[in-house]
Steps between C-alpha positions, in 0.01 A plus 500: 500500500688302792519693819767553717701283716641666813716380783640715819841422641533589826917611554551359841626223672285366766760308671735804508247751591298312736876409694531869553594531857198703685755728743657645187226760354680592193453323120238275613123480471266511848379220621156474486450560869704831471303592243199455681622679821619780309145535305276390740210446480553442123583108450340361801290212266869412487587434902424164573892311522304185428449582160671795372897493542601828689795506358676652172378162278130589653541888407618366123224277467202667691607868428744546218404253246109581551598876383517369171182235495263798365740533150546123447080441570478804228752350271343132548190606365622716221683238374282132601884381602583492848807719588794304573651608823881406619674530753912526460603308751228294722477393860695190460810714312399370111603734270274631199664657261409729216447252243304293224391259737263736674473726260537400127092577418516828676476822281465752844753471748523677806750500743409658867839582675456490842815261532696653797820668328674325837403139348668583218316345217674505160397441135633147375703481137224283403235742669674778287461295179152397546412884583636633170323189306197603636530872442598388097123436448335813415187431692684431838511715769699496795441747818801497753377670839787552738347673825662772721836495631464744843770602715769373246814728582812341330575836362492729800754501806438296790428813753215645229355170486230513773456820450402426121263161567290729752460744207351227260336336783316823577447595092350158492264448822451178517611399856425123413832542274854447665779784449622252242307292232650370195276293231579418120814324457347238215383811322820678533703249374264437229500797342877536534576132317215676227770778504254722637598619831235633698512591901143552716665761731316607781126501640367761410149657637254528212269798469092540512244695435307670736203218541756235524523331187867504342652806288474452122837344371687684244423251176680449178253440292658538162762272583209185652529310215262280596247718695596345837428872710180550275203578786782478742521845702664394817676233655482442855594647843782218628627735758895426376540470157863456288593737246668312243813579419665409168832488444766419227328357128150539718473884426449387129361170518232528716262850513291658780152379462374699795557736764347536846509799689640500917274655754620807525383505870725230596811605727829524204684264376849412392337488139307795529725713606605631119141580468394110390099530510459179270670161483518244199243273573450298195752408268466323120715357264616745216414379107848352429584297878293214465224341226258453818419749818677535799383710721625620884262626749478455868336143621190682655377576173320145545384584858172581586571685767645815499206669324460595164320187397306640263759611253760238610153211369545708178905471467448103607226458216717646207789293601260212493333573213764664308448448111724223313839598344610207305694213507882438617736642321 
């Protein structure tokens, strides 16, 4: 049987989110030498200027984009293909787009959102028409992972506002994270052009057990059509996770998949406080949306570390290894 091909498209644009300017804190990532001040001593293999970039293109390349090495090593050898990796938009501002070109003998796509919602990056007509092409093979799968969106406060007045990004700031506890942090904008607007709306509201502080490891989601199994939570008891402990919100033709076209549970110790939250003790972690497809899989989950389902690696190898294998449907429709 002929294995898997996989690529990982990484959302962002270098150029735009490397330009970040440093005084503003808000929508960007660290640089790499914030990142190591704030965790010291964690990172210091990484403080020598003459060879690491301290700033935000060294934390992409050195921290960020290393979170994922662990799944594409696992999926390389699964498959005997290497796993193409992409970047949206490189250093020198070339543009990749969704497309053929890159990725017309792929069958497992997965797209890590960590674009800054501030760069605005935006679905092509052409990206839209490759994306339903691919999802009109039965044996395709497509995972869109928008990240968190922290702090966002469109919908509240402007003398609540501090008042509320404290609150999620303190729900979440991660003081590495400014009181605003938008990611996902490719996602968004790909799921939208799919007519499947879908928001990742919020970070939201995942629960554990009492030795550590992550609670047990809350799986669907007799909707997994194809066994992709089978051996899969937990995700991981990402301390801000997005619960994701569908709206519109989304509340029929695409079904919760699983469910993790919010540390109930953590201080409340806008979201918890109608008595909220799970968010929609994992999202699928319904029977009639698409002849292929798309699936929406946050982007640190591919990391390696937030913990939970035991179950999340399981979930990466039967992606990988996921049994044939057929041919194109």
């Amino acid at each position: 049987m002929p294995k898997r091909k996989v690529a990982v498209y990484y959302a962002w644009s270098r150029v735009a989110e490397t330009d970040a300017p440093l005084p503003v804190i808000e929508n960007r990532f660290p640089a790499l030498f914030e990142s190591r001040r704030m965790l010291f001593p964690r990172f210091e293999e990484l403080s020598d200027p003459e060879r690491f970039d301290q700033g935000i293109a060294g934390f992409l390349d050195h921290i960020m984009k290393q979170n994922f090495t662990a799944f594409v090593t696992m999926a390389a050898a699964m498959t005997g293909h290497p796993v193409i990796e992409v970047e949206r938009v490189t250093d020198d501002g070339r543009l990749n787009p969704i497309g053929a070109d890159l990725f017309g003998d792929v069958d497992t796509l997965i797209i890590i959102g960590f674009d800054s919602l501030l760069t605005d990056q935006r679905a092509s007509a052409a990206e839209m028409d490759f994306v339903r092409g691919f999802l009109s093979t039965s044996d395709h799968l497509l995972f869109v992972g928008p990240h968190h969106d922290i702090g966002e406060t469109g919908d509240i007045p402007h003398d609540q506002v501090l008042a509320r990004r404290i609150a999620e700031f303190a729900h979440h506890g991660d003081r590495t994270i400014p009181p605003q942090q938008g990611f996902g904008g490719l996602g968004r607007s790909l799921l939208a052009g799919l007519g499947l709306p879908v928001e990742n509201r919020f970070g939201l502080h995942p629960a554990a057990l009492a030795d550590g490891r992550p609670a047990p989601i809350e799986a669907q199994h007799a909707i997994d059509r194809l066994s992709l939570l089978a051996g899969v008891s937990s995700f991981n402990l990402h301390p801000h996770l997005p619960h994701f919100e569908r709206r519109g033709d989304a509340l029929a076209g695409l079904e919760v998949l699983a469910r993790q549970k919010i540390d109930p110790a953590a201080p409340p939250h806008p979201f918890t406080a109608g008595g909220r003790t799970t968010f929609d972690a994992l999202l699928q497809s319904s029977t009639d949306a698409f002849p292929g899989t798309l699936l929406v989950g946050d982007a640190t389902l591919w990391s390696s570390t937030a913990g939970g690696l035991e179950s999340l190898h399981a979930f990466w294998t039967n992606v990988v290894q996921r049994p044939r449907r057929g041919d194109r429709l």
